[in-house]
C-alpha positions in Angstrom: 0.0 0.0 0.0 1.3 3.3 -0.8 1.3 6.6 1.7 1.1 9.9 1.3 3.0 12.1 3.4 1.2 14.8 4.8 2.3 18.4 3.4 1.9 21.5 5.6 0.6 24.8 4.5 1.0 27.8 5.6 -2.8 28.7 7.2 -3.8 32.3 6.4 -5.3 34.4 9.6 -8.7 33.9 10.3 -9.6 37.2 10.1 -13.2 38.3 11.8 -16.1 40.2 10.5 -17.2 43.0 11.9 -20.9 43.7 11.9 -22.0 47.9 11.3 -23.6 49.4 14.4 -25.0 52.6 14.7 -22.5 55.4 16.4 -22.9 58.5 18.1 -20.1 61.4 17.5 -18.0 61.6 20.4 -16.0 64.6 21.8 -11.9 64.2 23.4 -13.6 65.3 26.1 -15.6 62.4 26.7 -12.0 60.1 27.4 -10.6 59.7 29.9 -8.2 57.0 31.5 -9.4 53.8 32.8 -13.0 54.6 31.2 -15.0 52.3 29.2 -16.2 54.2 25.7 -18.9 52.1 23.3 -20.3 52.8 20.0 -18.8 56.3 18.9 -17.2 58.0 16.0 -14.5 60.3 17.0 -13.7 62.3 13.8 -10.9 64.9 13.3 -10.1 65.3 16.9 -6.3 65.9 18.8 -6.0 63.1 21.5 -2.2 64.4 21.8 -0.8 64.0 25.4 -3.8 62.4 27.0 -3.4 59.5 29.8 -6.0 57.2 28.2 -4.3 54.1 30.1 -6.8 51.1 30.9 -9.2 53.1 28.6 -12.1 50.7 26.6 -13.0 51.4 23.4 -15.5 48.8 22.3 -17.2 49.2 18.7 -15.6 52.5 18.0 -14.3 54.4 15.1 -11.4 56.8 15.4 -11.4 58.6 12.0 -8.7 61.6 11.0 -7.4 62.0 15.0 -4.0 63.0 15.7 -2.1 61.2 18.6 0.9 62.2 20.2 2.7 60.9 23.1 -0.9 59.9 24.5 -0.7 57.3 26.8 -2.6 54.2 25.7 -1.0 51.8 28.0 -3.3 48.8 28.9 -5.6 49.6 27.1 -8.1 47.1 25.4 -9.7 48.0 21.7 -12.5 45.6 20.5 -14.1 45.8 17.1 -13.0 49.3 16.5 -11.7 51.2 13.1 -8.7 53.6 12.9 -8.7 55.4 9.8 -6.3 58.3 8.9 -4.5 58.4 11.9 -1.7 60.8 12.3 1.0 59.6 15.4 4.5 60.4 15.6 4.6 58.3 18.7 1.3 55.7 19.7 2.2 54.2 23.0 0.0 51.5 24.0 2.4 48.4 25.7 0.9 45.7 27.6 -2.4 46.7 25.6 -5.7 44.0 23.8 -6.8 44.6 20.5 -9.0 42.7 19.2 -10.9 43.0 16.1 -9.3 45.8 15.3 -8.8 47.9 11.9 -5.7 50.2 11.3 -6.6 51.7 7.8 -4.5 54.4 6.0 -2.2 55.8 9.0 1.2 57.7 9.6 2.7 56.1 13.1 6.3 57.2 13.5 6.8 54.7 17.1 4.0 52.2 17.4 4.4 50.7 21.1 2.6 47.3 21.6 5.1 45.7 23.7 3.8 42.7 25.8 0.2 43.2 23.9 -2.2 41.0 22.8 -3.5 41.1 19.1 -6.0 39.1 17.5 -8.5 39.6 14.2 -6.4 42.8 13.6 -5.6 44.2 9.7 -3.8 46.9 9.2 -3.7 48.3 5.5 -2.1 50.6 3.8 -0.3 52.7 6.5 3.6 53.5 6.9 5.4 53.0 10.8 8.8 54.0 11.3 9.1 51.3 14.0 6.8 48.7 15.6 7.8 47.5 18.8 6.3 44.1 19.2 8.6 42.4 21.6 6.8 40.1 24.0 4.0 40.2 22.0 1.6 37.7 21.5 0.0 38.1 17.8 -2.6 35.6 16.6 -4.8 36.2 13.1 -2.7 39.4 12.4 -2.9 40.4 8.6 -0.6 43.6 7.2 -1.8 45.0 3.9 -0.2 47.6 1.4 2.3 48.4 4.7 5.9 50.0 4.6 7.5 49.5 7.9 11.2 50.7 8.3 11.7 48.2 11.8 9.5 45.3 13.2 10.8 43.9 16.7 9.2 40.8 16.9 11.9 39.7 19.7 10.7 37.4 22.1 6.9 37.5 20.5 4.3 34.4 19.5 3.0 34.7 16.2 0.4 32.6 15.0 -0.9 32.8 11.3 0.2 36.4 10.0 0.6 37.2 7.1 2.0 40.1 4.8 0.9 41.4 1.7 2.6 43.3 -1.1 4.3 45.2 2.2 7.9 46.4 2.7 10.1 46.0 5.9 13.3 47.5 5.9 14.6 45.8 9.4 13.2 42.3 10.9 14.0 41.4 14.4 12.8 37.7 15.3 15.1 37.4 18.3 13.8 34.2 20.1 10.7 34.5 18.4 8.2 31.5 18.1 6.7 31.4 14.9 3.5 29.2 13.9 1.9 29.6 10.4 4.0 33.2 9.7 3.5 34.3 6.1 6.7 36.5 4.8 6.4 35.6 1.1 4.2 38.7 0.4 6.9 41.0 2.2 9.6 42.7 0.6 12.5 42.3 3.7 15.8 43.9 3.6 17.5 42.9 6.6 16.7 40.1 8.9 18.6 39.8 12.7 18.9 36.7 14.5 17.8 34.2 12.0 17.1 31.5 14.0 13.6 33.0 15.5 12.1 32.7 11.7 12.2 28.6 12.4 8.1 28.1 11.6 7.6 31.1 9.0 7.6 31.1 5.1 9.5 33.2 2.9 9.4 32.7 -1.4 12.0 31.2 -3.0 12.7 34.6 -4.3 13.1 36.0 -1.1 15.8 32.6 0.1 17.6 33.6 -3.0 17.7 37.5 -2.3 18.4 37.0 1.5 21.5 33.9 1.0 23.5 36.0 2.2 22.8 37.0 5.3 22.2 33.2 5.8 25.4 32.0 4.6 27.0 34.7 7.0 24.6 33.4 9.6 26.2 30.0 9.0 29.3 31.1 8.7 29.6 30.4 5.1 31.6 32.0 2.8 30.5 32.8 -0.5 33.5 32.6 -3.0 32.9 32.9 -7.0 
């Protein structure tokens, strides 16, 4: 009798819907920290410098709002959009976000160390530098993204996935990968390239990056 050995994929993120809901248009002045905030539409508003840590925002849309240095730490975001943002530094560490939409932003420092993201795309947007160390990322998708540093040190990934995105710097340091989908990512320099055990890269991208690999291995390359 003849087997067939089993082939593993690569499983794409299982990306949730979000249903519409009516909102009411909200004020700054209506956040505060450590305050639960439900169904509103904050549109064109400066949240710069405001201690929003341990603040809710549950079925929420943050449209055109300018943050920065507000402090977002702990906070938890459930099936909320951010659209147009504008933050040369976002600090939320050790914050949830889950169902969460990132659409069309300018982040210079996104802090998310030690946070928890699931169901979360973010699209079209350019960040200078995303600090994901500690992280734990699970059904993470990045669309249309340029990002000139992603710290993944120390994070668990499970089924993200890049797509026609640029990252200029990669850190995976003792990262555990599961189902991590780099093929659609255009990468130009990867450090500590043992943490991408469990991703996938094209065979473009093995060919682009043998360098770095052979120098990893300590392989010399001699024509």
């Amino acid at each position: 009798m003849t087997t067939r050995a089993s082939r593993t994929t690569t499983k794409p993120p299982k990306i949730d819907g979000r249903r519409p809901v009516e909102l009411d248009d909200g004020d700054a002045g209506d956040l505060a920290a450590h305050t639960t905030v439900e169904r509103m539409r904050y549109s064109d508003v400066d949240l710069s410098g405001l201690d929003l840590a341990g603040v809710t925002l549950s079925e929420c849309e943050l449209t055109g709002v300018s943050v920065d240095g507000t402090d977002f730490t702990s906070a938890r975001m459930v099936d909320t959009r951010i659209e147009r943002m504008h933050a040369p530094k976002f600090s939320a560490s050790r914050s949830t976000l889950h169902n969460v939409r990132i659409v069309g932003s300018r982040i210079g420092a996104l802090d998310l160390y030690d946070s928890g993201l699931r169901s979360v795309v973010v699209t079209d947007s350019k960040i200078s530098l995303i600090n994901l160390r500690a992280g734990n990322l699970r059904d993470v998708l990045f669309r249309g993204c340029i990002i000139d540093e992603l710290d993944l040190a120390e994070a668990n990934l499970t089924r993200v996935a890049f797509e026609d995105s640029r990252i200029g710097d990669l850190d995976v340091n003792r990262a555990t990968l599961a189902h991590v989908d780099f093929r659609g990512a255009e990468i130009g320099v990867i450090r500590n390239l043992d943490g991408l055990r469990g991703s996938t890269i094209s065979g473009h991208q093995a060919v682009a990056l043998a360098g770095m690999f052979a120098a990893h291995l300590g392989i010399r390359i001699d024509s």
